[in-house]
PDB file of the backbone (N, CA, C, O) and the ligand in Angstrom, with CONECT records:
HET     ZN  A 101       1
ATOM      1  N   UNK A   1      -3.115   8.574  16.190  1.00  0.00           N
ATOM      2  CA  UNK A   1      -3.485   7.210  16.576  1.00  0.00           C
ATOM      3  C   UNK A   1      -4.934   6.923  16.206  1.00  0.00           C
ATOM      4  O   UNK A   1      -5.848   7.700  16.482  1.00  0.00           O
ATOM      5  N   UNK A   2      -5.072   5.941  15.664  1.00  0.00           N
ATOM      6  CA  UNK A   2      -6.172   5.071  15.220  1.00  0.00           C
ATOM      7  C   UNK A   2      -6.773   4.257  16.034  1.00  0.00           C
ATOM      8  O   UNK A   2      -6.141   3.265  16.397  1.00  0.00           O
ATOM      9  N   UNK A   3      -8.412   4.508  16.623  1.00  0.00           N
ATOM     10  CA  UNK A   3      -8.585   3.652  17.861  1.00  0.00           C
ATOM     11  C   UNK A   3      -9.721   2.693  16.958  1.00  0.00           C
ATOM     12  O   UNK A   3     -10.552   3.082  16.138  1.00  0.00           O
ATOM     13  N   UNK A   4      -9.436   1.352  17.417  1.00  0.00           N
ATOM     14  CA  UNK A   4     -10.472   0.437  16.986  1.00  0.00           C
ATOM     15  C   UNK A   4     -11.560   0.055  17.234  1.00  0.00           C
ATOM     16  O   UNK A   4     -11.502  -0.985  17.891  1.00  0.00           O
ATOM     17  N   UNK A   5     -12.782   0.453  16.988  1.00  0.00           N
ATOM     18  CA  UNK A   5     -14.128   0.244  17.602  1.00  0.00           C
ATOM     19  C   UNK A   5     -14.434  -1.000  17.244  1.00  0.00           C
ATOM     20  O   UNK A   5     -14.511  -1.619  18.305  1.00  0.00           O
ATOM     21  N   UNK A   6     -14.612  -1.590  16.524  1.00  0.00           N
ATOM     22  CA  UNK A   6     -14.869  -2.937  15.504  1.00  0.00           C
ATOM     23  C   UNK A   6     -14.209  -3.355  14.761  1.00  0.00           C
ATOM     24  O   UNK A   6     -13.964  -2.793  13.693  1.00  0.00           O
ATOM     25  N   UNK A   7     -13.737  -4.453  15.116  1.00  0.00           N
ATOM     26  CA  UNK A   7     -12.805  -5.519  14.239  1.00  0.00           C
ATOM     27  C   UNK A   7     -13.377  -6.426  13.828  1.00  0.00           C
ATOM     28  O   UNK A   7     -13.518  -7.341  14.639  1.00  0.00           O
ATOM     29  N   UNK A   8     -13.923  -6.618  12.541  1.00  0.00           N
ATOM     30  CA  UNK A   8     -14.768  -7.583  11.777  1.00  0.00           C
ATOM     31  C   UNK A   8     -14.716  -7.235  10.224  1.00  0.00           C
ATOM     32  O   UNK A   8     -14.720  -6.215   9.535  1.00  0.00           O
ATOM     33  N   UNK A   9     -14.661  -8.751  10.012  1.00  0.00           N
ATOM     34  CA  UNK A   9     -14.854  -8.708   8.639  1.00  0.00           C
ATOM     35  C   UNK A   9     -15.943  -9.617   8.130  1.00  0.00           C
ATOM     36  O   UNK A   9     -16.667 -10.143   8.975  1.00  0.00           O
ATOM     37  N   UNK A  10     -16.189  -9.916   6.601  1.00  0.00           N
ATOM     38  CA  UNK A  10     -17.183 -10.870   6.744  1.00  0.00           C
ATOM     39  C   UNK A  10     -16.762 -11.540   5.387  1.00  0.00           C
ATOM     40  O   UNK A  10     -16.627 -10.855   4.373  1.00  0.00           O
ATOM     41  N   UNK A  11     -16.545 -12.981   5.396  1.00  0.00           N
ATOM     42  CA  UNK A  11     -15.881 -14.303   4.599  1.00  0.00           C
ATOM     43  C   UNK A  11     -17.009 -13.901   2.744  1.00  0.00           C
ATOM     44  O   UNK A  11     -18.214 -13.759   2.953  1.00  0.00           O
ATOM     45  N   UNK A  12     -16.710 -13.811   1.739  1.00  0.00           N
ATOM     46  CA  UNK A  12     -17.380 -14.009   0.644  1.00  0.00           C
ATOM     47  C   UNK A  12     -17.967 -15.231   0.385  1.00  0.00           C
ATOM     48  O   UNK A  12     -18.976 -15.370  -0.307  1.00  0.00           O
ATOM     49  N   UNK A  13     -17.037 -16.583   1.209  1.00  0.00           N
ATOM     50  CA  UNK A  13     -17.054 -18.145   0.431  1.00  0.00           C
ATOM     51  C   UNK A  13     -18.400 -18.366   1.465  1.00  0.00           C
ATOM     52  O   UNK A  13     -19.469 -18.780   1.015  1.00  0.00           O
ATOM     53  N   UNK A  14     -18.226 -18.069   2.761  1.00  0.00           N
ATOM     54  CA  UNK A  14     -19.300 -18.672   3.458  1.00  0.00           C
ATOM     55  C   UNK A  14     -20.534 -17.657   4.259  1.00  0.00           C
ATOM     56  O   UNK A  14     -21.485 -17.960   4.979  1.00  0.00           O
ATOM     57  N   UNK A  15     -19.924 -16.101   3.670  1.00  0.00           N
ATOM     58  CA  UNK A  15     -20.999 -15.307   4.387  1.00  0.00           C
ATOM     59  C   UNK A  15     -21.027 -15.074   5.639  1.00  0.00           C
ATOM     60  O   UNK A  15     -21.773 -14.203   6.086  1.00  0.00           O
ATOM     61  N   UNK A  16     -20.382 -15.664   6.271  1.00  0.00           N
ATOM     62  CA  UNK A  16     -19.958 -15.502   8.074  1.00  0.00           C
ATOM     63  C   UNK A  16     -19.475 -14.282   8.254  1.00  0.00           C
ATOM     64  O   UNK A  16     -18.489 -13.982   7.582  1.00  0.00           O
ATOM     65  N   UNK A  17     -20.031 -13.294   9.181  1.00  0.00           N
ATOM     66  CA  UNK A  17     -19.338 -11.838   9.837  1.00  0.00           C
ATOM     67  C   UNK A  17     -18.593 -12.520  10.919  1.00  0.00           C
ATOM     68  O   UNK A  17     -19.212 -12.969  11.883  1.00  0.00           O
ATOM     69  N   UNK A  18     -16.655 -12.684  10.780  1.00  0.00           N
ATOM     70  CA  UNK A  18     -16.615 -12.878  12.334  1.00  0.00           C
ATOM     71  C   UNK A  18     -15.227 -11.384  12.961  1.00  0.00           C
ATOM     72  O   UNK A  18     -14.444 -10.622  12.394  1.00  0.00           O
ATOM     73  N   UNK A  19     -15.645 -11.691  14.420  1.00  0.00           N
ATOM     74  CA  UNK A  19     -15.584 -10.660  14.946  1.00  0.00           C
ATOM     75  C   UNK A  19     -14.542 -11.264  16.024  1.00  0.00           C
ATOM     76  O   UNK A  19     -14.525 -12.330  16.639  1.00  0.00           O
ATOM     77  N   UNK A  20     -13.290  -9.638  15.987  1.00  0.00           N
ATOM     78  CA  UNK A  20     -12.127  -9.800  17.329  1.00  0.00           C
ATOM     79  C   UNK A  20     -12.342  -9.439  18.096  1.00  0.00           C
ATOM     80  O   UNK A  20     -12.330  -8.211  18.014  1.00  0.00           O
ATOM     81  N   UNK A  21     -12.698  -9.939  19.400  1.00  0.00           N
ATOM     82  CA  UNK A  21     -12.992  -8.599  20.956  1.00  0.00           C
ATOM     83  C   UNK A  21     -11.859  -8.524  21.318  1.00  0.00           C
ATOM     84  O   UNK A  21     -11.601  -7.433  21.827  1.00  0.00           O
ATOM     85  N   UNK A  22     -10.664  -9.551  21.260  1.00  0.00           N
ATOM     86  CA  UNK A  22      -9.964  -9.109  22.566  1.00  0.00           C
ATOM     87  C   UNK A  22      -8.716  -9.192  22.030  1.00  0.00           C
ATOM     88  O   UNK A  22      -8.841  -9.808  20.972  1.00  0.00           O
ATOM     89  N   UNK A  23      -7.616  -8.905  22.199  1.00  0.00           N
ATOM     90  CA  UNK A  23      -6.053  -8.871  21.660  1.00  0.00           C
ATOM     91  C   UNK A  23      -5.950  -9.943  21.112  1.00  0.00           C
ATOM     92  O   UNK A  23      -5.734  -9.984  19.900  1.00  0.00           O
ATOM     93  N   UNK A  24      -6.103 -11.302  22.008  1.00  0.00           N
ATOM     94  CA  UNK A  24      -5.856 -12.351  21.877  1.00  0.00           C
ATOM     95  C   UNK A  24      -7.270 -13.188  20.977  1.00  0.00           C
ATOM     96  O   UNK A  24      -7.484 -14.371  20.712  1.00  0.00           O
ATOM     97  N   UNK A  25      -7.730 -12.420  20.812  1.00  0.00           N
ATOM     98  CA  UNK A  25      -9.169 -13.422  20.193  1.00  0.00           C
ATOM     99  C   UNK A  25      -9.015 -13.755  18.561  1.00  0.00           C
ATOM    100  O   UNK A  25      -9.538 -12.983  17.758  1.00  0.00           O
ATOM    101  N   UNK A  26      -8.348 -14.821  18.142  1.00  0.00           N
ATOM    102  CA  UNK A  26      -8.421 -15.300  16.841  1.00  0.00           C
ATOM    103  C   UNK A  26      -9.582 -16.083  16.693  1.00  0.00           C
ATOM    104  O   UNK A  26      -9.918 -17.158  17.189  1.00  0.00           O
ATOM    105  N   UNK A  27     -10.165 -15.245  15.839  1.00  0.00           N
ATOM    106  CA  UNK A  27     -11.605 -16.360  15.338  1.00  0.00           C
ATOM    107  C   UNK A  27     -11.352 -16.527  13.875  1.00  0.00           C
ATOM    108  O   UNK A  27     -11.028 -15.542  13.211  1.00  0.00           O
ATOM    109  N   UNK A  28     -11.499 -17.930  13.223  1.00  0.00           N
ATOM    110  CA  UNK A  28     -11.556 -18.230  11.798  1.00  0.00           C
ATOM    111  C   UNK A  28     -13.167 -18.457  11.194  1.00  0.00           C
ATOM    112  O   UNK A  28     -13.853 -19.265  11.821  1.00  0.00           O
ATOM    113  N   UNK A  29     -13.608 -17.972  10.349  1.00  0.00           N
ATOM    114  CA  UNK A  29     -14.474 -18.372   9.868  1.00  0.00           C
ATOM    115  C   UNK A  29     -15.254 -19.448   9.391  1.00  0.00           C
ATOM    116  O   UNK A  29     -14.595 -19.934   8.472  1.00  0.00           O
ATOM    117  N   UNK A  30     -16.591 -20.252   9.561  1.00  0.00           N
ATOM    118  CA  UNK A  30     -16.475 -21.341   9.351  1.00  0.00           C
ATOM    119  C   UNK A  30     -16.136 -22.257   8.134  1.00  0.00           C
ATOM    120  O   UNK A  30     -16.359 -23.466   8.079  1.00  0.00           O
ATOM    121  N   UNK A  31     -15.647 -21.601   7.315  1.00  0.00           N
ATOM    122  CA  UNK A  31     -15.198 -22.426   5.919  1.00  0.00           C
ATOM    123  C   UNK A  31     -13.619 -22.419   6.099  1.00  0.00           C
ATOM    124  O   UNK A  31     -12.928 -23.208   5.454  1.00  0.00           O
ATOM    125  N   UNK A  32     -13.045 -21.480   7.022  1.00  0.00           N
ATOM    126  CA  UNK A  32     -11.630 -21.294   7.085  1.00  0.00           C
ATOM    127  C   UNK A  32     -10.638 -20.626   6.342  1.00  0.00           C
ATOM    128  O   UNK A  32      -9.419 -20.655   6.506  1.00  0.00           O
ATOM    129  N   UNK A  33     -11.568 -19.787   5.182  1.00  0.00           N
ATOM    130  CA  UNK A  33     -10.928 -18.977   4.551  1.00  0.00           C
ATOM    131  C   UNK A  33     -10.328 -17.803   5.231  1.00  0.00           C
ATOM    132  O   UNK A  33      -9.112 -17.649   5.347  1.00  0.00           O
ATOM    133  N   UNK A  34     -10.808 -17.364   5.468  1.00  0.00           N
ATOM    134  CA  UNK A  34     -10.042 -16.163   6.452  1.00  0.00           C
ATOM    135  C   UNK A  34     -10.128 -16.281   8.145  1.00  0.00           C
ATOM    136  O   UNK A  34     -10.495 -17.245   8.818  1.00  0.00           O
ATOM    137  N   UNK A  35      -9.636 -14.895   8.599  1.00  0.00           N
ATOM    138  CA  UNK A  35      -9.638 -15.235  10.241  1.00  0.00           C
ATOM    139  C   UNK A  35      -9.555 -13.480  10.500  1.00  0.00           C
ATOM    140  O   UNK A  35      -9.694 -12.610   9.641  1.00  0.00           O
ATOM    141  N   UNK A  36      -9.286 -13.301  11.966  1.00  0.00           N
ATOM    142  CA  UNK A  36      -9.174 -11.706  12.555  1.00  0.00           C
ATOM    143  C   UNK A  36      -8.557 -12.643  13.688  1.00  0.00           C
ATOM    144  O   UNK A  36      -8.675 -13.777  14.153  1.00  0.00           O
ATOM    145  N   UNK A  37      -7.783 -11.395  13.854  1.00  0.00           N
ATOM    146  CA  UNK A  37      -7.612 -11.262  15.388  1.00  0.00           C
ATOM    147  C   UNK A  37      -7.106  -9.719  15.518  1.00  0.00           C
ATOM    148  O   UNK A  37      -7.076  -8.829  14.669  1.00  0.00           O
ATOM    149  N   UNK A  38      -6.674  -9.727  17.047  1.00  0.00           N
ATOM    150  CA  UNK A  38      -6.013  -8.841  17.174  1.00  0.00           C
ATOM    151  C   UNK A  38      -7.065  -7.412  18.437  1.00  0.00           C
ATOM    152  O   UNK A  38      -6.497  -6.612  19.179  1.00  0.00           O
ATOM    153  N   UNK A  39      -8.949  -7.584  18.223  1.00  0.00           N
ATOM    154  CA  UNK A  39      -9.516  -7.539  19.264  1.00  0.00           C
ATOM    155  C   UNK A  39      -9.140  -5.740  18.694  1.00  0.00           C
ATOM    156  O   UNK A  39      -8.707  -5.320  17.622  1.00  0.00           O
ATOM    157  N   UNK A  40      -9.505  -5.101  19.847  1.00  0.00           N
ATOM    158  CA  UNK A  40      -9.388  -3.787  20.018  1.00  0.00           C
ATOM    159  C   UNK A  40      -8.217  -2.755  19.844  1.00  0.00           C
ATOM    160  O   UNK A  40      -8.383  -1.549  19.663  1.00  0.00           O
ATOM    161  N   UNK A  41      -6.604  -3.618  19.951  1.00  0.00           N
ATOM    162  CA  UNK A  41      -5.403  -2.960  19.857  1.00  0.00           C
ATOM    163  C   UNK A  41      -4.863  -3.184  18.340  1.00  0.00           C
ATOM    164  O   UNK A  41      -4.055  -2.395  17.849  1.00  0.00           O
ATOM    165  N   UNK A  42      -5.278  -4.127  17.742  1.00  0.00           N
ATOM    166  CA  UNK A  42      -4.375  -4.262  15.921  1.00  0.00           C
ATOM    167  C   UNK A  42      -5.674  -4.649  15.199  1.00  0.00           C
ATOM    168  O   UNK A  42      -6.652  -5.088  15.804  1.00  0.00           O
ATOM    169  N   UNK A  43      -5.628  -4.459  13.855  1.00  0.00           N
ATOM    170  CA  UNK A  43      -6.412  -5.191  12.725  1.00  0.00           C
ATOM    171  C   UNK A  43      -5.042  -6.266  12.131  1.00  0.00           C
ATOM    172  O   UNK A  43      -4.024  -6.094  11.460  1.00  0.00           O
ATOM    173  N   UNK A  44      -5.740  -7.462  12.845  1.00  0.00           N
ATOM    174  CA  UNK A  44      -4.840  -8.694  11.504  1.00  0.00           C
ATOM    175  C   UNK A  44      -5.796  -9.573  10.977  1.00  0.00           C
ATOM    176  O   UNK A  44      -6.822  -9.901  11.573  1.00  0.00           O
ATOM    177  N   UNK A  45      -5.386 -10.042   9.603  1.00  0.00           N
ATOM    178  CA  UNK A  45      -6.327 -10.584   9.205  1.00  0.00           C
ATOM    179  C   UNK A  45      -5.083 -11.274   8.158  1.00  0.00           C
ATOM    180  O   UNK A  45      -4.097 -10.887   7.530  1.00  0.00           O
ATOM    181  N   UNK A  46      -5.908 -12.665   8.450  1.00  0.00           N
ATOM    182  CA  UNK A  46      -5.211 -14.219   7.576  1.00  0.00           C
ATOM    183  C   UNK A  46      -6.283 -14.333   6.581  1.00  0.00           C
ATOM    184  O   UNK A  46      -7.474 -14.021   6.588  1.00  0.00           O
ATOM    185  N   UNK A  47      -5.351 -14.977   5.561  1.00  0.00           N
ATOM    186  CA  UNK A  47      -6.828 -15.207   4.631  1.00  0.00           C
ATOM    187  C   UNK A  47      -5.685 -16.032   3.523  1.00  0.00           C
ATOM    188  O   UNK A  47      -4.474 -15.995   3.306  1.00  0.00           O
ATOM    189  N   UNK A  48      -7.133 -16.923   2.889  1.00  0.00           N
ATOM    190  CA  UNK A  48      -5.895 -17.773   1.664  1.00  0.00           C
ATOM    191  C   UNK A  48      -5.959 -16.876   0.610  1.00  0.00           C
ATOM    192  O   UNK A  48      -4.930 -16.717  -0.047  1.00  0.00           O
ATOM    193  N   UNK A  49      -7.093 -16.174   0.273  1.00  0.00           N
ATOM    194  CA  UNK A  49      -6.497 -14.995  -0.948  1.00  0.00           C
ATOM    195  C   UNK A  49      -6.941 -13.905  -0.746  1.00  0.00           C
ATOM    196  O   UNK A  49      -7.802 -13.765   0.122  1.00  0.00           O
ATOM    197  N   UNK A  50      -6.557 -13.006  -1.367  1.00  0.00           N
ATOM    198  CA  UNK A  50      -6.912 -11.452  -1.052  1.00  0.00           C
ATOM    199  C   UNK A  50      -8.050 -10.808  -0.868  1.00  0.00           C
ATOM    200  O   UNK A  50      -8.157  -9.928  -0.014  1.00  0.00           O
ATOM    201  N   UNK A  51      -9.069 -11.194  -1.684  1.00  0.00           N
ATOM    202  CA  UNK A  51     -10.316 -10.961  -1.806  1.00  0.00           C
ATOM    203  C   UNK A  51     -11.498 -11.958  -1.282  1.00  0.00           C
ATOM    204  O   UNK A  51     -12.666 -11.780  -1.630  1.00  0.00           O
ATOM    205  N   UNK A  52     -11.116 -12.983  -0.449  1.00  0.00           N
ATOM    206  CA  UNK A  52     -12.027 -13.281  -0.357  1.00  0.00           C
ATOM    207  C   UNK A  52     -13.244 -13.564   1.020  1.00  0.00           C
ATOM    208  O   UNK A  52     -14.003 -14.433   1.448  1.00  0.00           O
ATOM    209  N   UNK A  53     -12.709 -11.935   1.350  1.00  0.00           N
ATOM    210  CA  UNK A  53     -13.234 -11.102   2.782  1.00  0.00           C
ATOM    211  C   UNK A  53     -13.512  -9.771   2.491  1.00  0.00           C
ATOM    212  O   UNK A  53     -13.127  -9.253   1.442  1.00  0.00           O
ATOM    213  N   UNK A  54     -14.344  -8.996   3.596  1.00  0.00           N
ATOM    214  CA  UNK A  54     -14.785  -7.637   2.831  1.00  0.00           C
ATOM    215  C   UNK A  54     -14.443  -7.503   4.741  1.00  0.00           C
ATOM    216  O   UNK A  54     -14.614  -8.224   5.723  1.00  0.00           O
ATOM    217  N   UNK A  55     -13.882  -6.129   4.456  1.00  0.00           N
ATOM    218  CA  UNK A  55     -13.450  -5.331   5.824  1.00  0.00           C
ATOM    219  C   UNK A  55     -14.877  -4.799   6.293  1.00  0.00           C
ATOM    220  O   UNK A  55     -15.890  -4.352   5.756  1.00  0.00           O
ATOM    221  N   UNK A  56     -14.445  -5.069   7.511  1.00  0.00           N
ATOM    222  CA  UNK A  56     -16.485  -4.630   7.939  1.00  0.00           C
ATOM    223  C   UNK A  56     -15.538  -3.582   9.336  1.00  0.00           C
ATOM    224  O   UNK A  56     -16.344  -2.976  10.042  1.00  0.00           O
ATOM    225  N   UNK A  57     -14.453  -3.417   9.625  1.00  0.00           N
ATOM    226  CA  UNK A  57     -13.864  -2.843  10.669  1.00  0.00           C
ATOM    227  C   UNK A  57     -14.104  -1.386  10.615  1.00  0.00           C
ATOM    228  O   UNK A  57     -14.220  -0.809   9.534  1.00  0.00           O
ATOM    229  N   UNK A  58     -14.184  -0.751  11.799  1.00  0.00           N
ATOM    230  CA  UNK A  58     -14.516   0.713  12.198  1.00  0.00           C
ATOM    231  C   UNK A  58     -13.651   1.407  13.176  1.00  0.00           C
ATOM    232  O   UNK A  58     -13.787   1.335  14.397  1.00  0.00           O
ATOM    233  N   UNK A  59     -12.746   2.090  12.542  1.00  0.00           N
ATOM    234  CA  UNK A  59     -11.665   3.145  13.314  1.00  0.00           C
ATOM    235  C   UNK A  59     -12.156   4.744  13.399  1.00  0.00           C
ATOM    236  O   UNK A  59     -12.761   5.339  12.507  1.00  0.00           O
ATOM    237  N   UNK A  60     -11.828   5.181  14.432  1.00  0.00           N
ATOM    238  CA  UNK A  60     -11.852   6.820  15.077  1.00  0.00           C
ATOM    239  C   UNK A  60     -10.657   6.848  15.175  1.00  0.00           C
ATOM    240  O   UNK A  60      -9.935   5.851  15.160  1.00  0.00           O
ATOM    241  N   UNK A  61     -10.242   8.159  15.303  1.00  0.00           N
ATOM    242  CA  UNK A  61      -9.213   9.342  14.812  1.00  0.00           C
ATOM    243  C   UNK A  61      -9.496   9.646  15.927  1.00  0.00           C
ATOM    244  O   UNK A  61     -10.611  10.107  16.167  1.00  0.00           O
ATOM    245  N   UNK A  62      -8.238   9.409  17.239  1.00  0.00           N
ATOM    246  CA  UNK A  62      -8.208   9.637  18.417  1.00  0.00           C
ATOM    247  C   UNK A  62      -8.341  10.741  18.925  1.00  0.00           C
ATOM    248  O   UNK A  62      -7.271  11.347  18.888  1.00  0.00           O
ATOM    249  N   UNK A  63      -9.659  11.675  19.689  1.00  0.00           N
ATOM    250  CA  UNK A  63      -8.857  12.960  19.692  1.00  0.00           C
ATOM    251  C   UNK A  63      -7.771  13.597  20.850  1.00  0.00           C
ATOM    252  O   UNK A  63      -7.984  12.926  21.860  1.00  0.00           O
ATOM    253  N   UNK A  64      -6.863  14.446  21.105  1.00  0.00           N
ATOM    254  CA  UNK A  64      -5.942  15.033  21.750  1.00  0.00           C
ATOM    255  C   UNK A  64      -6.716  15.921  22.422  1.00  0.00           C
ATOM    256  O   UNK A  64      -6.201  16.724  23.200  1.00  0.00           O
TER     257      UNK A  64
HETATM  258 ZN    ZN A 101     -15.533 -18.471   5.166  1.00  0.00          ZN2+
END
């Protein structure tokens, strides 16, 4: 299991880092090209094309 410390990415078109805290926290960026959500339990991420966000997110390797 993959635990999520930081869920953020940051938009290319407008330079905005935005950031998920909470399960439910969808934030879009202010140009609206991309978005996160998903907070501490998932990485999701909307976007109108593939590239035009850079993963800024930080996972640990749970230990047992
Ligand atoms: Zn943007």
């Amino acid at each position: 299991m993959e635990k999520i410390i930081y869920n953020a990415i940051r938009c290319k078109r407008c330079n905005q880092i935005i950031e998920s805290r909470t399960c439910h926290d969808f934030v879009v960026c202010r140009c609206g090209a991309c978005a996160v959500d998903g907070g501490k339990d998932y990485l999701r991420r909307l976007f109108r094309e593939q590239d035009c966000y850079e993963e800024l997110s930080i996972t640990e390797k749970e230990k047992r």
